[in-house]
C-alpha positions as CSV (number, residue, x, y, z in Angstrom):
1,X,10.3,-13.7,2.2
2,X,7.9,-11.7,0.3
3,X,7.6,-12.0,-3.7
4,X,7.3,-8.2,-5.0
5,X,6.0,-9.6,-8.1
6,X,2.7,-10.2,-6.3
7,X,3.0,-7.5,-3.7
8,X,4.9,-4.6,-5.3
9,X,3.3,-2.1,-2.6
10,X,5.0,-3.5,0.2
11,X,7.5,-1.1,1.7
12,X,9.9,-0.8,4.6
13,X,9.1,0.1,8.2
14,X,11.7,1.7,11.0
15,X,11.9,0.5,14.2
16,X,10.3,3.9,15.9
17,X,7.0,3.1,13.3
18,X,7.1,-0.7,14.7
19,X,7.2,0.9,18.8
20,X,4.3,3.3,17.5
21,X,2.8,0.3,16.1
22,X,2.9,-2.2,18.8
23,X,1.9,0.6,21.5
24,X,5.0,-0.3,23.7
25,X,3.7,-0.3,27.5
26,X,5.9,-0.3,31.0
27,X,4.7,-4.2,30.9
28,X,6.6,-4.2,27.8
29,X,10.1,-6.1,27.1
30,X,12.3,-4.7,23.9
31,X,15.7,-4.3,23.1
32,X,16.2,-0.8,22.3
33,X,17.5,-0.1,18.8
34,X,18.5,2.9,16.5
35,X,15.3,4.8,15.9
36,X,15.8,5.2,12.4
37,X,16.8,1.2,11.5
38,X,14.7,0.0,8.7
39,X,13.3,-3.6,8.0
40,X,12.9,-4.3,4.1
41,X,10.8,-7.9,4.8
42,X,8.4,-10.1,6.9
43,X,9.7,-13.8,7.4
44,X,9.4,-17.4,8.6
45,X,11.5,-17.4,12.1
46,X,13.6,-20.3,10.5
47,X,14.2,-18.2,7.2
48,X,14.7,-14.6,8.4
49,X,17.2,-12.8,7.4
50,X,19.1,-9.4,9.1
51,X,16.4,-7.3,7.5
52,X,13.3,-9.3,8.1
53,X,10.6,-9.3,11.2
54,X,9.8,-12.2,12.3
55,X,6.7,-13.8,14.5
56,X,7.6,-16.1,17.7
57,X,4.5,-16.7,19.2
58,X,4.2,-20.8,19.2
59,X,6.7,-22.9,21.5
60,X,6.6,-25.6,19.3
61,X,9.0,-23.0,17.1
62,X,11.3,-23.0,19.9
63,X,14.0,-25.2,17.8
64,X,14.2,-22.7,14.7
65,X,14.0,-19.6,17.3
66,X,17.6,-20.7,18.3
67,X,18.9,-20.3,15.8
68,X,16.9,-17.2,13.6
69,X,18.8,-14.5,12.0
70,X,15.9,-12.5,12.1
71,X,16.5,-8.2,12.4
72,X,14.0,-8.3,15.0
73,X,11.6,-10.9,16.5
74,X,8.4,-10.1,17.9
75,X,7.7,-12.6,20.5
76,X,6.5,-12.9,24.5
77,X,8.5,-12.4,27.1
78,X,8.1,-16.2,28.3
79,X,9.2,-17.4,24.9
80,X,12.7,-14.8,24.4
81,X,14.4,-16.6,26.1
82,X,14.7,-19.4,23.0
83,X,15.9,-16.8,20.9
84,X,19.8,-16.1,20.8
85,X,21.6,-13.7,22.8
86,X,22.0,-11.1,20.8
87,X,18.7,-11.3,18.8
88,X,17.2,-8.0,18.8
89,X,13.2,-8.5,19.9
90,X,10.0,-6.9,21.4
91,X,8.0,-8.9,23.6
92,X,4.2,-8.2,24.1
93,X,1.6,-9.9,24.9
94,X,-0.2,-10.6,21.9
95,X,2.8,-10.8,19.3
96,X,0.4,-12.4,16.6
97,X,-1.5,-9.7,16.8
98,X,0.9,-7.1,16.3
99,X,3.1,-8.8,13.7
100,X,-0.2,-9.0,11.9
101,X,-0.3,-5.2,12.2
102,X,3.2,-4.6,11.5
103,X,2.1,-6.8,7.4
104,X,-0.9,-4.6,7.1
105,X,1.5,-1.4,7.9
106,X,3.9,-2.5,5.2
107,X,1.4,-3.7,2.5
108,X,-0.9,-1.1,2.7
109,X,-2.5,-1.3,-0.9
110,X,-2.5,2.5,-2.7
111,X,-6.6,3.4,-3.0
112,X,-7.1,5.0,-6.3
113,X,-7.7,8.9,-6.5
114,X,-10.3,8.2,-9.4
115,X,-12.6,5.9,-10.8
116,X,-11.4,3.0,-13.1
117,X,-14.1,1.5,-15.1
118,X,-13.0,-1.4,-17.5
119,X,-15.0,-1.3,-21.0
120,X,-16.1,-4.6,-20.9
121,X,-18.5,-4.0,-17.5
122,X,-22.2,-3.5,-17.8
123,X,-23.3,-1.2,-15.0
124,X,-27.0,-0.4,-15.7
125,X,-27.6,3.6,-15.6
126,X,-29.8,3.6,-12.7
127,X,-27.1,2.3,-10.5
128,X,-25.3,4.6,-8.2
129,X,-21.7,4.4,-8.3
130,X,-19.2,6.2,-5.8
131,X,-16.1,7.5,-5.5
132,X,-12.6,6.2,-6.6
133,X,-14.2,3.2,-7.4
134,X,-12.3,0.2,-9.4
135,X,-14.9,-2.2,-11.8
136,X,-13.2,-4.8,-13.4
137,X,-13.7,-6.8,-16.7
138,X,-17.2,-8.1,-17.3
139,X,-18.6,-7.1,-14.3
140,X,-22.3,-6.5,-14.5
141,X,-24.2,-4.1,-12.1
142,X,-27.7,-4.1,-12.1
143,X,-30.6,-1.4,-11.9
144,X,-30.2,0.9,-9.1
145,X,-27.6,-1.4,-7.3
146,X,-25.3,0.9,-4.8
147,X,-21.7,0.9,-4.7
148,X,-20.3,3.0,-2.3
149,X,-16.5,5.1,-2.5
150,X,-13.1,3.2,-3.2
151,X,-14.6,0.2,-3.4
152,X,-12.9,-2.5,-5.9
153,X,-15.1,-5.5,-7.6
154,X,-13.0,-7.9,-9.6
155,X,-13.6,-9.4,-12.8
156,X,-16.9,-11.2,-13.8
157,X,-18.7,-10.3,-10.7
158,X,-22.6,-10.2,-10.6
159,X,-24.2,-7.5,-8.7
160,X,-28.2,-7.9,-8.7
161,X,-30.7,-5.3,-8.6
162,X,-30.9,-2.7,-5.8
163,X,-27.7,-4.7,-3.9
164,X,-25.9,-2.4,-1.3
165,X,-22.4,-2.2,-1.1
166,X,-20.6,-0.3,1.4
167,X,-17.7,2.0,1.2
168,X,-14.2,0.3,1.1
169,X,-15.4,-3.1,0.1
170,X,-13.1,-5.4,-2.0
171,X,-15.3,-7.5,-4.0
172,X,-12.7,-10.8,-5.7
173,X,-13.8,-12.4,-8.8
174,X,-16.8,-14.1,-10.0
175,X,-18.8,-13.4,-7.0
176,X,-22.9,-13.4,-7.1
177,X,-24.5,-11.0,-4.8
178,X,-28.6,-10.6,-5.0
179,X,-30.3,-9.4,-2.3
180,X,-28.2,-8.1,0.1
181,X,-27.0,-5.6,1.6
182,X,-23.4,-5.2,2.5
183,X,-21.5,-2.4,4.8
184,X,-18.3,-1.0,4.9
185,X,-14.8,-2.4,5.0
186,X,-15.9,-6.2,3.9
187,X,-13.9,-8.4,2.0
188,X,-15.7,-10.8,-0.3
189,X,-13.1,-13.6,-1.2
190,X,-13.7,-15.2,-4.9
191,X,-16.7,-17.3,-5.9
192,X,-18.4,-16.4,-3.1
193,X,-22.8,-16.4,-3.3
194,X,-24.7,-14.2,-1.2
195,X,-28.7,-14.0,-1.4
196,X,-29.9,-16.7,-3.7
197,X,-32.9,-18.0,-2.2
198,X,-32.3,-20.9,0.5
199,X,-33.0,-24.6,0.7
200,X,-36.8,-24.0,2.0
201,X,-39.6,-26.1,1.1
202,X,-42.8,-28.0,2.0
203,X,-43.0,-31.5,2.1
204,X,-46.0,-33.9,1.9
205,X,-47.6,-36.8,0.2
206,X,-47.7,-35.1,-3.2
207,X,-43.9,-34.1,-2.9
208,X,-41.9,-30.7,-1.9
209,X,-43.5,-27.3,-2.6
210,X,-41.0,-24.8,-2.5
211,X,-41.7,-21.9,0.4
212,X,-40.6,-18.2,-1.5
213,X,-37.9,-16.5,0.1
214,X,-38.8,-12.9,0.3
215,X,-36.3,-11.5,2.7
216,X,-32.7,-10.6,2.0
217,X,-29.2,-10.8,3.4
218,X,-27.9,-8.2,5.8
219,X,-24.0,-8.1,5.9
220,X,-22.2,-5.6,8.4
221,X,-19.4,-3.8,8.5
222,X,-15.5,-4.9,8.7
223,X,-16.8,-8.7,7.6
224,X,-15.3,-11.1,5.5
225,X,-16.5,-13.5,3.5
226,X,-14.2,-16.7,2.3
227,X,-13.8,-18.3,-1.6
228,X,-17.0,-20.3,-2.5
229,X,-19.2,-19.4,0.7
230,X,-22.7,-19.2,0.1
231,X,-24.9,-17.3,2.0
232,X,-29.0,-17.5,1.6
233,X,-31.7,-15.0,2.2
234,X,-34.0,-15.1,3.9
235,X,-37.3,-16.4,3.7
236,X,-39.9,-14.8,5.7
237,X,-37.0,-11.9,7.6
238,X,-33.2,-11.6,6.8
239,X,-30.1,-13.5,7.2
240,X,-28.0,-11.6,9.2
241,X,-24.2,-11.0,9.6
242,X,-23.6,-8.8,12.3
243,X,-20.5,-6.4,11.8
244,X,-16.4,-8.6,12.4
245,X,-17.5,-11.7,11.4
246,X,-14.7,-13.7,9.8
247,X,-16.3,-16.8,7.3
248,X,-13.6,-18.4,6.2
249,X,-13.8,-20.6,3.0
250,X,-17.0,-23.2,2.0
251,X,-19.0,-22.6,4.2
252,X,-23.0,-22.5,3.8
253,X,-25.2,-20.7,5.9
254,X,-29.3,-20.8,5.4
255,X,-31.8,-18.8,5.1
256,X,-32.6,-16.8,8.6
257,X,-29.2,-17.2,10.1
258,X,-28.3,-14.7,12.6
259,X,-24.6,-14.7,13.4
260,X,-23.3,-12.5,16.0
261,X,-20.8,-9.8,15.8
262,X,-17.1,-10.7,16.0
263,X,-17.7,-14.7,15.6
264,X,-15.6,-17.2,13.6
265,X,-17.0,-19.8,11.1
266,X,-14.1,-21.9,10.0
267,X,-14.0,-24.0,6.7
268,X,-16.8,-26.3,5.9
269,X,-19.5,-25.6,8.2
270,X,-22.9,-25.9,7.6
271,X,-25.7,-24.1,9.5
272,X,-29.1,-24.7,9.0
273,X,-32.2,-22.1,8.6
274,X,-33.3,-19.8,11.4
275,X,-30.8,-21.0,14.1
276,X,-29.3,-18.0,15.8
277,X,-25.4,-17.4,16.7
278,X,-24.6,-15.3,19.7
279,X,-21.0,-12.8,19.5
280,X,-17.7,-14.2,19.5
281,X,-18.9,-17.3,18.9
282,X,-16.0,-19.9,17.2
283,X,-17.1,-23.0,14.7
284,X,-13.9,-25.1,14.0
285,X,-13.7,-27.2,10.6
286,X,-16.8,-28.6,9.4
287,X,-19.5,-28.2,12.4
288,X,-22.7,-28.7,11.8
289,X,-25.7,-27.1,13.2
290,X,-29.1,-28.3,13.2
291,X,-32.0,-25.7,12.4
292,X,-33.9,-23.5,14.8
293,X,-30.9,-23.3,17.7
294,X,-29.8,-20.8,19.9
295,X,-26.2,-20.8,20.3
296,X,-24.8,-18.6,23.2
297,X,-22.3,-15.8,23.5
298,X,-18.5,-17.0,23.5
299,X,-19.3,-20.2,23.2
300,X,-16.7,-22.5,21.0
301,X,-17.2,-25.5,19.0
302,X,-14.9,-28.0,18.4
303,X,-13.8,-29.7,14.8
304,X,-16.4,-31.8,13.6
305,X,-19.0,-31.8,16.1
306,X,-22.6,-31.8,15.6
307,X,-25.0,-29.6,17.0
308,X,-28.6,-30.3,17.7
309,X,-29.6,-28.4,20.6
310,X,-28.9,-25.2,22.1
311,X,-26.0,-23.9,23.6
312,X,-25.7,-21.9,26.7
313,X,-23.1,-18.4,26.5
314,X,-19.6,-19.7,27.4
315,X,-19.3,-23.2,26.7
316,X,-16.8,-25.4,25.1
317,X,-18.5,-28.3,23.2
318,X,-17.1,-31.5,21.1
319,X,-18.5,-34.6,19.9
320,X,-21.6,-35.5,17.7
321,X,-24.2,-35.1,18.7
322,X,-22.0,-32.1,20.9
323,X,-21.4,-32.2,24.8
324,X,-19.5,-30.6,27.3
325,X,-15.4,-30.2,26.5
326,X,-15.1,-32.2,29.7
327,X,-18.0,-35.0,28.9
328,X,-16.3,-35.2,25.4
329,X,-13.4,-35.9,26.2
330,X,-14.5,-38.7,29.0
331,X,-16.5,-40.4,26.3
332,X,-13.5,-40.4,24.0
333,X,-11.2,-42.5,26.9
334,X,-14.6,-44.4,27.7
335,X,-14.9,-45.5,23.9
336,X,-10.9,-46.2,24.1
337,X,-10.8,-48.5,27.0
338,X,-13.9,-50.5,25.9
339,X,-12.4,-51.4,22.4
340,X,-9.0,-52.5,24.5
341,X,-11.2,-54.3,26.9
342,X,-12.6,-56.1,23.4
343,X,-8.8,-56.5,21.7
């Protein structure tokens, strides 16, 4: 159920704007109902009511799909037949995916026709502001900093000198950025630090001397960066986030990381300075990634694995240090056999 107290924008959809939505094919399976029948609500599949959409994408919800009262289920055509009889559905092929489209229809936020400027921010008169933007309290922008149109930056936000924001980015609260630059459509989730200099330095018998970072962050567009992340420039060159990268919370990436468009970096991760990411690559809950790697294209990393050398394009790895998904996975029954051997 959705709380309108926190989401008062959210608004009904008809079942035509749903078939528009989901781009209903031949290969398609739906029930067909009256164009002009209206859902009010999103839902659980166990807590759906008559007027709700629900998801049905995961067998292991097969139990509560018998039983749903949801108005309409978007599911597979596979897992349809769990739901009851008369339970009105669409089935696609990705029905995650166009549920998830179906919330962003309904809780499309209203972008503001003007500029909103609380009276507590500092923005320093040599910085360029766009159009329609929204500054909350106690946000400082700094000298000839860039923000572009119906952007939003949330209370107590720092935005250093000459930092580039793109048009349509939502910046949360009590976020640093310094030495960036940032494109369009990204989402920077709160406390998040971007271009503080990294964790470089010299070391020899009279101690570390740190190495300046000189180069900056480079963010792309439709990005988004999770609560607490911290992101460092670069020292000699540029961090770089190419554009539909999703960094989810905690995570820290050095100075000189490339990550390549489209890739997922999931909680907790660490990657260290100047190793390289290739495009649509995955990194499950806290990876970590030696320095100085090339990591391939598509390639997916398993929950807790660590990685010290490169990775070819394509491959599933586990373990730590990583291997092979299929090497894994026979040291894991090697390891298992050898301690009942020893019981």
């Amino acid at each position: 159920m959705i709380n309108n107290k926190f989401y008062p924008n959210f608004k009904p959809i008809s079942f035509s704007q749903i078939i528009e939505i989901a781009q209903i094919s031949s290969n398609d399976i739906y029930e067909e109902l009256d164009p002009g029948t209206v859902f009010t609500g999103i839902s659980k599949i166990d807590q759906a009511m008559a007027t709700d959409i629900a998801v049905f994408h995961n067998n292991k919800y097969a139990q509560e799909a018998k039983v749903s009262k949801a108005g309409l289920t978007i599911t597979t055509e596979e897992l349809s037949k769990h739901l009851p009889a008369s339970a009105p559905f669409i089935a696609v092929s990705n029905p995650y995916r166009i549920f998830a489209k179906i919330i962003a229809f309904m809780n499309t936020e209203n972008r503001n026709d003007h500029t909103s400027i609380h009276p507590t921010s500092i923005i320093d008169p040599t910085a360029k502001m766009g159009n329609n933007c929204i500054i909350g309290p106690h946000v400082v922008i700094d000298a000839f900093a860039e923000i572009g149109d119906n952007s939003k930056i949330a209370s107590g936000t720092y935005i250093g000198p000459s930092v580039i924001v793109g048009n349509n980015a939502t910046i949360h609260s009590s976020v640093t950025l310094s030495h960036c630059e940032i494109g369009d459509n990204v989402i920077i989730k709160p406390g998040a630090k971007i271009g503080q200099s990294g964790f470089g330095f010299n070391m020899d018998d009279q101690g570390p001397f740190d190495v300046p970072h000189v180069g900056i962050v480079q963010i792309g567009h439709n990005v988004q960066i999770g609560a607490n992340t911290c992101i460092d420039r670069g020292s000699i060159g540029n961090t770089v986030i190419q554009n539909g990268v999703r960094i989810d919370n905690l995570v820290q990436i050095a100075h000189n990381v490339v990550i390549g468009e489209n890739s997922i970096i999931v909680a907790q991760v660490g990657i260290a300075g100047s190793t390289h990411l290739g495009k649509f690559v995955v990194a499950a809950g806290q990876v970590g990634i030696s320095g100085h790697l090339k990591i391939g294209n598509f390639v997916k990393i398993a929950a807790q694995s660590g990685i010290i050398k490169d990775i070819d394009d394509n491959m599933t790895v586990g373990g730590s240090p990583a291997v092979s998904v299929h090497d894994w996975h026979r040291q894991t029954i090697a390891l298992k056999n050898l301690i009942k051997k020893k019981i």
